[in-house]
C-alpha positions as CSV (number, residue, x, y, z in Angstrom):
1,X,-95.3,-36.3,52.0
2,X,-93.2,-33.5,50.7
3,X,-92.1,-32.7,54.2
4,X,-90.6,-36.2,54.4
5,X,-89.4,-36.0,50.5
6,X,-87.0,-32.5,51.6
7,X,-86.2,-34.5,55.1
8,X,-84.9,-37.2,53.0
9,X,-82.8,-35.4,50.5
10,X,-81.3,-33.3,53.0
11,X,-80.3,-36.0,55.1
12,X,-78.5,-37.2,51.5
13,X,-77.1,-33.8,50.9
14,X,-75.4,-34.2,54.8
15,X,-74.4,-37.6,54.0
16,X,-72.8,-36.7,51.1
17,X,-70.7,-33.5,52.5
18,X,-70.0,-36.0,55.4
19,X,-68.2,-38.7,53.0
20,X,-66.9,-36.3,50.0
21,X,-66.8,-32.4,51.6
22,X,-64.3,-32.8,54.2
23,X,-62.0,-34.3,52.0
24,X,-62.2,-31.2,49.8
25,X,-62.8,-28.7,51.8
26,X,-59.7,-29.4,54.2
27,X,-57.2,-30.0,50.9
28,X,-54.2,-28.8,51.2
29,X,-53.0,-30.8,54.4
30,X,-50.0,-31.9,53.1
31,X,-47.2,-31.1,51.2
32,X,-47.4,-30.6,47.4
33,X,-44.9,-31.6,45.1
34,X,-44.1,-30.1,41.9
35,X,-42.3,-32.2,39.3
36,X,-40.3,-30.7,36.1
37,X,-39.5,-33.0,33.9
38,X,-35.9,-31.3,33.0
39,X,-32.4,-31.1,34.8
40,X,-32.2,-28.3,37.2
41,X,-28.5,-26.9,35.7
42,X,-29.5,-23.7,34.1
43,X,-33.2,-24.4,33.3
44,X,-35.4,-21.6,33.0
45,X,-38.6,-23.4,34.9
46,X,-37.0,-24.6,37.5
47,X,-35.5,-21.1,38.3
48,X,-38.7,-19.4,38.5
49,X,-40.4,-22.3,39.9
50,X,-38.0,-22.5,42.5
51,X,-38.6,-18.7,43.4
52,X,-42.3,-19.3,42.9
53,X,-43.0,-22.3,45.5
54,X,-42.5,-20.2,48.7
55,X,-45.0,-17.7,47.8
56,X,-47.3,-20.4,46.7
57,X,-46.6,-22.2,50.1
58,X,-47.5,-19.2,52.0
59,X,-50.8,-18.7,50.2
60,X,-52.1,-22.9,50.4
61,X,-50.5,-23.1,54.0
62,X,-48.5,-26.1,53.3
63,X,-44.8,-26.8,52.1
64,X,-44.7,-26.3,47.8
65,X,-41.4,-28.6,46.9
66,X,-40.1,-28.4,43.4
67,X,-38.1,-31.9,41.9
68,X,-36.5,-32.1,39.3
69,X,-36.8,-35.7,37.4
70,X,-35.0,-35.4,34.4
71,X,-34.6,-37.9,31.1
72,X,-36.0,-39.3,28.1
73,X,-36.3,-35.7,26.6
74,X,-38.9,-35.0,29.2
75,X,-41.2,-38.2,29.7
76,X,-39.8,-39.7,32.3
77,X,-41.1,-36.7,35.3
78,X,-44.3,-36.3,33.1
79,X,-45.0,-40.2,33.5
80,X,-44.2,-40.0,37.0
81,X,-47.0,-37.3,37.4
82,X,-49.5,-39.4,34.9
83,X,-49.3,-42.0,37.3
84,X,-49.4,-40.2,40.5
85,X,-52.6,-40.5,42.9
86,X,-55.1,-37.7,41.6
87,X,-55.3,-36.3,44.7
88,X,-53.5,-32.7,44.2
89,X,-50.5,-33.2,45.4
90,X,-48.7,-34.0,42.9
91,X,-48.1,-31.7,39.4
92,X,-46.3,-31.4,36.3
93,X,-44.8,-28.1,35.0
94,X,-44.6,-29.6,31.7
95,X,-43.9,-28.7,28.3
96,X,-45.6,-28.9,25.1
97,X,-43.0,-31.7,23.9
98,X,-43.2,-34.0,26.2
99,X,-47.3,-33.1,27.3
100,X,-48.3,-33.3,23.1
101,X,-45.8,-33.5,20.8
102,X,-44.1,-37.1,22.2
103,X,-47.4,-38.7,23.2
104,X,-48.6,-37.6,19.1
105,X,-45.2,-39.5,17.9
106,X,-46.4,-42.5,20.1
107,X,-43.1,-42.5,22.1
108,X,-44.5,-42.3,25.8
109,X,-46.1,-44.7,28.1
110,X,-49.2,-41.9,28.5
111,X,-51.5,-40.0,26.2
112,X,-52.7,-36.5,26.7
113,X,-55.7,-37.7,28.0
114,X,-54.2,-39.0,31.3
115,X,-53.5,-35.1,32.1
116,X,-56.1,-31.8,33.2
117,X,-54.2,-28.8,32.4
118,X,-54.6,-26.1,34.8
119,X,-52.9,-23.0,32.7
120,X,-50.1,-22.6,30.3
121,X,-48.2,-20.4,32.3
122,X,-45.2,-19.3,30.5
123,X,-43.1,-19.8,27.1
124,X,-39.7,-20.0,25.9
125,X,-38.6,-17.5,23.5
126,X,-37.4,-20.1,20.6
127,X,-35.3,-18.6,17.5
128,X,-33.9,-20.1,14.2
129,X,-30.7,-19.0,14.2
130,X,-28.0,-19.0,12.1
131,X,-24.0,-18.1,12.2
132,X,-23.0,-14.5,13.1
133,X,-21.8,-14.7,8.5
134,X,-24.1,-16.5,7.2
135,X,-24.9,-15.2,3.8
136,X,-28.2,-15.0,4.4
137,X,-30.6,-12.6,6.7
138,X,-33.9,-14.4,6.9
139,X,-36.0,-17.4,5.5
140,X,-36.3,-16.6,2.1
141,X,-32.7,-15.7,1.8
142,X,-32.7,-18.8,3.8
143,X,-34.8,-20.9,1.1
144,X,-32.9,-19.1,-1.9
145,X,-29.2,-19.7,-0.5
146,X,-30.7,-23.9,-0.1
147,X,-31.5,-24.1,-3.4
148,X,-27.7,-24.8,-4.6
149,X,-26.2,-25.4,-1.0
150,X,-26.7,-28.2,2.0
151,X,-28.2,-26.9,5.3
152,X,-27.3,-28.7,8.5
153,X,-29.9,-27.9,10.8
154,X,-28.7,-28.7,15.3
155,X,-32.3,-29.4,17.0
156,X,-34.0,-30.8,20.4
157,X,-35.2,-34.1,18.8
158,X,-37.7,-34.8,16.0
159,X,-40.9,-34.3,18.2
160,X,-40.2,-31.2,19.8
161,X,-42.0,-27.9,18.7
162,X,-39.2,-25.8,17.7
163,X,-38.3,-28.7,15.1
164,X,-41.7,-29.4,13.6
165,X,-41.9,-25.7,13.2
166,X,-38.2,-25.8,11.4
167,X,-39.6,-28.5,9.1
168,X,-42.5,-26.4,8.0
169,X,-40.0,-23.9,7.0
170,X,-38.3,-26.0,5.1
171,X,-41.4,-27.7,3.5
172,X,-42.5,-23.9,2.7
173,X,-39.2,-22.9,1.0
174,X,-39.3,-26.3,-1.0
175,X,-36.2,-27.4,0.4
176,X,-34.5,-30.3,3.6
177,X,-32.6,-29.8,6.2
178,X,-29.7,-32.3,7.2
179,X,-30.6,-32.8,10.0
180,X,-29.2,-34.1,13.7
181,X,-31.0,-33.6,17.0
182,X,-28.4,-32.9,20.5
183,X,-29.2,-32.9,24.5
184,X,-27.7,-29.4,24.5
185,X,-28.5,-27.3,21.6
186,X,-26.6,-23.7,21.7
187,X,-24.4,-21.2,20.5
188,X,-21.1,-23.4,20.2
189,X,-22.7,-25.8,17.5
190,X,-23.6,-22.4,15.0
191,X,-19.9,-20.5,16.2
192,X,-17.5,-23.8,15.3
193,X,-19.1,-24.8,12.4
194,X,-20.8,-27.7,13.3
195,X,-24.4,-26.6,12.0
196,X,-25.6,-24.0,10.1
197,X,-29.1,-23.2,11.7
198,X,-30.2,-24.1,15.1
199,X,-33.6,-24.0,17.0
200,X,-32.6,-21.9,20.3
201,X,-33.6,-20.3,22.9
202,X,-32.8,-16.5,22.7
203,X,-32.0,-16.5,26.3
204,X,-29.1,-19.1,25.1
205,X,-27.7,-17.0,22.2
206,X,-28.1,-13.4,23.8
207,X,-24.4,-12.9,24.4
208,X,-23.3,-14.3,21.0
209,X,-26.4,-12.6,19.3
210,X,-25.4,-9.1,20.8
211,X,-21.6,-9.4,19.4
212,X,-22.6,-10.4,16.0
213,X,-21.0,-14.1,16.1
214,X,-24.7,-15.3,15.5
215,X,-28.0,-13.7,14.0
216,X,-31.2,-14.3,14.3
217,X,-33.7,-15.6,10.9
218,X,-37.1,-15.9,12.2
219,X,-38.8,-16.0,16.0
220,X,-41.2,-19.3,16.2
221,X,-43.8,-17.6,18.8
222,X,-46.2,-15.4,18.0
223,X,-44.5,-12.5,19.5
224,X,-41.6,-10.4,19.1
225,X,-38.9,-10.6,21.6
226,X,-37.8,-7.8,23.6
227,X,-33.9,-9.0,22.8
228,X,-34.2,-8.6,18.7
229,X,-37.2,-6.6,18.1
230,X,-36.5,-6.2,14.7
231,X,-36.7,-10.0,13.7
232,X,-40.3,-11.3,12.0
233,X,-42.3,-14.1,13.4
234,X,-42.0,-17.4,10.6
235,X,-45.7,-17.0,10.0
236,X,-44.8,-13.0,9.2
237,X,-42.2,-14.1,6.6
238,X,-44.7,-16.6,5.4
239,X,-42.9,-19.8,6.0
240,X,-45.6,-21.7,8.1
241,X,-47.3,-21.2,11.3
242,X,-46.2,-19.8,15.1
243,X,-46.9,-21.7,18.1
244,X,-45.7,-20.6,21.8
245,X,-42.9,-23.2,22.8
246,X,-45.3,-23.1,26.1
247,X,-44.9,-24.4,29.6
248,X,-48.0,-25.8,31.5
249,X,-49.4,-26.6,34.8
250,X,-51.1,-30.3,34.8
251,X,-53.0,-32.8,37.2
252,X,-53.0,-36.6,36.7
253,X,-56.9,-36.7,35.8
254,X,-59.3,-37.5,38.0
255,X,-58.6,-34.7,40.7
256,X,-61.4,-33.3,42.2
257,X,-62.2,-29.6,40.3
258,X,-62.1,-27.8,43.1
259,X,-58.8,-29.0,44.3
260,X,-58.1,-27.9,40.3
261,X,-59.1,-24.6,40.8
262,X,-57.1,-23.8,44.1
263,X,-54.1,-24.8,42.8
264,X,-54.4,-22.9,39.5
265,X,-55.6,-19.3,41.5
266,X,-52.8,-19.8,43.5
267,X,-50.0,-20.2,40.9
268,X,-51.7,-17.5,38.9
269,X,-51.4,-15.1,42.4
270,X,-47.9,-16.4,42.9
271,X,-47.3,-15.2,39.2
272,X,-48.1,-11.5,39.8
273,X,-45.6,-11.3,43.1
274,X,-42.6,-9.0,42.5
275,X,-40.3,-11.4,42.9
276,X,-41.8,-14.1,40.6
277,X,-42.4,-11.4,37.8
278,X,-38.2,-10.6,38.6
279,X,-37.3,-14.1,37.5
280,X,-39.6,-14.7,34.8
281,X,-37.9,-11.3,33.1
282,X,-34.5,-12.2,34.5
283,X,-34.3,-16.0,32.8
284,X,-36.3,-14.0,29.6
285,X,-39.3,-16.4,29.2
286,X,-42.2,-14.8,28.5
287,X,-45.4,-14.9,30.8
288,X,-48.7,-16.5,29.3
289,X,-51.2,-16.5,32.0
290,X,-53.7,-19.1,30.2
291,X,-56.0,-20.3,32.4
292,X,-57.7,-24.2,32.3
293,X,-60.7,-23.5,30.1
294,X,-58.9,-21.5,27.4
295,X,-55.9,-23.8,27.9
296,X,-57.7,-26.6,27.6
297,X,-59.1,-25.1,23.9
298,X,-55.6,-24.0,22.8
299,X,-54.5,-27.6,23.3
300,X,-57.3,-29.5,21.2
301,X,-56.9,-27.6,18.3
302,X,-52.8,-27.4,18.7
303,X,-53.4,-31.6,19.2
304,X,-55.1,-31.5,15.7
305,X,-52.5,-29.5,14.1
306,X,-49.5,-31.5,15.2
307,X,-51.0,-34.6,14.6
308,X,-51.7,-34.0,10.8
309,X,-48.3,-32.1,10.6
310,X,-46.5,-35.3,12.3
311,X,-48.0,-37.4,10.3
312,X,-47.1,-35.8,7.3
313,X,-43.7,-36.1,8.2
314,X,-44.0,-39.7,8.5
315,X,-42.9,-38.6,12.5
316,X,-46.2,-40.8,14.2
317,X,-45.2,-44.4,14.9
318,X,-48.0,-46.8,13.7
């Protein structure tokens, strides 16, 4: 009897391999397509990404293609992956905004549930920064000089990170910004006038930064940057929290695990080629290499932050 009980379940355990192994163990067999949700001009991901897909290629055996499908501050590509075939072959190198912030807002037609992350794998180095004479050096000169003066503050939009951190700066110096959000946020705004503090990337303001037409307040990731080490993190000058401006890798759910895990060893190789580690210091991002399960952690209990932090703000839709 227990002869014909293992006969049986092997025959099962064939049967099975026979319908579902094949399927998986013969992935990739066609091309995979990696979508950034931003415009190609001058973007930092799709530079690295771009030098990244070939030796990715060569390690899976098939053609890696990079698209670009830009608009609605991000959640237009990051839909399109949400409501691709979970198959592996198609991925988001996302963002933060449009992968958490937006969907906490309840501005996108997908929650963060319709996503598996596979690694945060970079993150952009985001600055408050202010004019090159501005008569004050960092946040609490910041907060002091707001008590008798108006602050216009150029951002990326009311859900993105940068922002929400900006308005926890101001909420911790007891003051509010005057706010507008652009497409392009940079230099020119601080340098003409226009605003008086801008969330940047310091990749953005490096030339202007090094010849004193703009200084830097406060760095919003955890780290200091290699460009202004000199400049405190906002949590260091006690004005609120840090949180990495990060990029990620993501599935549409529902792909298979181990398709999961191929592609997310082979970015991670890809990552430590010389010519990938070139761009990633050329375009100044900084490298993360956060794989899924530790990922997937950072991004609950960043979900619970924002959400409570939005909220206050009266920034989630109802």
């Amino acid at each position: 009897m227990k002869r014909f009980v293992f006969i049986g379940m092997l025959v099962l355990c064939i049967l099975g391999y026979a319908v579902a192994g094949p399927a998986m163990a013969d992935w990739p067999k066609k091309p995979i397509l990696i979508t950034i949700p931003w415009p190609p001009s001058n973007d930092s991901s799709t530079i690295v990404a771009n030098v990244l897909a070939p030796v990715m290629s060569k390690d899976l055996g098939v053609p890696v293609k990079i698209i670009n499908k830009a608009g609605g501050r991000g959640t237009i590509g990051t839909n399109f992956v949400a409501r691709s075939k979970p198959d592996g072959y198609t991925i988001a190198l996302s963002s933060i905004g449009p992968m958490m912030t937006q969907p906490i807002r309840g501005v996108t037609p997908y929650k963060i549930e319709d996503f598996d992350v596979l690694g945060l794998v970079w993150a952009a180095p985001f600055t408050l920064a202010a004019q090159g004479d501005a008569p004050y050096n960092d946040l609490k000169e910041l907060a002091k000089y707001a008590e008798d003066h108006e602050l216009k503050l150029g951002h990326w939009g009311l859900g993105a990170v940068p922002t929400l951190i900006a308005m926890g700066v101001a909420a911790q110096g007891g003051f509010k910004w005057q706010e507008t959000a652009f497409d392009d946020v940079n230099a020119l705004l601080l340098t003409s006038g226009d605003m008086d503090v801008v969330t940047a990337t310091m990749p953005a303001l490096v030339d202007y930064y090094k010849t004193n037409k703009v200084k830097i307040l406060a760095v919003m990731n955890p780290t200091h940057y290699d460009l202004c080490p000199e400049v405190k993190t906002v949590s260091e000058q006690g004005f609120g929290d840090d949180y990495f401006v990060w990029f990620g890798l993501f599935t549409p759910t529902g792909v298979p695990a181990d398709v999961r895990k191929k592609i997310e060893q082979s970015w991670f190789k890809a990552m430590e080629s010389p010519s990938v580690k070139k761009a990633l210091a050329n375009t100044g991002v900084i490298p993360l290499k956060i794989g899924s399960q530790e990922a997937a952690m950072q991004i609950d209990k960043e979900k619970a932050h924002f959400s409570k932090l939005m909220k206050d703000l009266g920034l989630v839709k109802e």
